[in-house]
PASEBA-549488 format. One record per residue (C-alpha): residue in three letters; x, y, z. Coordinates in steps of 0.05 Angstrom, whole numbers. Last residue first. Layout:
+------+--------+--------+--------+
! rolo !   east !  north !     up !
+------+--------+--------+--------+
!  ALA !      X !      Y !      Z !
...
+------+--------+--------+--------+
This chain:
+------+--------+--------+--------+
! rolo !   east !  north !     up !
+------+--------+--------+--------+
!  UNK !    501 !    738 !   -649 !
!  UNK !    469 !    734 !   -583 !
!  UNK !    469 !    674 !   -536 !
!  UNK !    415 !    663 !   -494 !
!  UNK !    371 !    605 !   -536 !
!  UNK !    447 !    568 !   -521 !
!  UNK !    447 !    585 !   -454 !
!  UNK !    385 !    558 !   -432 !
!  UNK !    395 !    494 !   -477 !
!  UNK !    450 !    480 !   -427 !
!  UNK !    428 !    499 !   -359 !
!  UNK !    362 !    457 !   -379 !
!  UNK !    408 !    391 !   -407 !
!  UNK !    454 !    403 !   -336 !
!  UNK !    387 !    412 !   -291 !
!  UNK !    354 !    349 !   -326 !
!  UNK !    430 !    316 !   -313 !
!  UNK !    429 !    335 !   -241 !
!  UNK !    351 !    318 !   -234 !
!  UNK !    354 !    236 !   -250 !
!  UNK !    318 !    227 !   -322 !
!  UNK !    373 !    220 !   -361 !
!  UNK !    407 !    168 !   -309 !
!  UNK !    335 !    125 !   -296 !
!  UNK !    323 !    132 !   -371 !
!  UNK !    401 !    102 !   -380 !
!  UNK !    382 !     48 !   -329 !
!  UNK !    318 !     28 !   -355 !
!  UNK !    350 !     24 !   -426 !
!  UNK !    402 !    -18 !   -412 !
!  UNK !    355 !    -70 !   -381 !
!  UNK !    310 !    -74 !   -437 !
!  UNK !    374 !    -74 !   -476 !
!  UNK !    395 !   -138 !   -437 !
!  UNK !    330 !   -165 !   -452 !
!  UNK !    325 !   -165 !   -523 !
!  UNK !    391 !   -191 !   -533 !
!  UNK !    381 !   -252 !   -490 !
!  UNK !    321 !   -258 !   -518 !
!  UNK !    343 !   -260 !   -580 !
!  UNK !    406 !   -310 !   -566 !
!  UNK !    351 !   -348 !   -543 !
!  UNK !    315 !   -352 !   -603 !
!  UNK !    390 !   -363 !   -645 !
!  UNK !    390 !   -422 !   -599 !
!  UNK !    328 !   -461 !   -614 !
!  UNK !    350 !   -500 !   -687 !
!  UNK !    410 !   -514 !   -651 !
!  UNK !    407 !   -591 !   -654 !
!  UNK !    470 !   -647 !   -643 !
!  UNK !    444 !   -672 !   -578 !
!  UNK !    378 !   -679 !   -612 !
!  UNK !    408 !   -713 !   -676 !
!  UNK !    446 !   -755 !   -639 !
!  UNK !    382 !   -783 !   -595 !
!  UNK !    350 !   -792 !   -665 !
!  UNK !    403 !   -835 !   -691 !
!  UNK !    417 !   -873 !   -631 !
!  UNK !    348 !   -888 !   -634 !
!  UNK !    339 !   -911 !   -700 !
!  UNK !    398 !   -955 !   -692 !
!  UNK !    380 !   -985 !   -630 !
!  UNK !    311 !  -1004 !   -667 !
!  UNK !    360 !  -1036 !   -731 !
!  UNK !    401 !  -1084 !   -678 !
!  UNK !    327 !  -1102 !   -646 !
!  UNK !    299 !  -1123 !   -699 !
!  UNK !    236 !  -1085 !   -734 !
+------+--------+--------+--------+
């Protein structure tokens, strides 16, 4: 191989690789994945906190009370 066709090849490849998403719809995953992860910690941390257990309690309480 000459020199003119090996910076050829290489410009090629290095284009190529500038040029590549194969990886990003992985990362858009984990992107994904962890920003639910993270949404889902807080909304336990919410639903789980005692005014809104005592709000969920006070409510089903009242609704097994009521008489038809």
């Amino acid at each position: 191989m000459n020199d003119t066709s090996t910076t050829a090849v290489l410009r090629a490849r290095l284009t190529g690789l500038v040029h590549d998403d194969d990886g990003m719809s992985t990362v858009e995953y984990a992107i994904g994945t962890v920003a639910a992860a993270a949404f889902a910690a807080v909304l336990y941390a919410v639903v789980s906190g005692d005014s809104v257990v005592g709000a969920l309690t006070g409510i089903v309480q009242r609704a097994l009370s009521t008489t038809f």
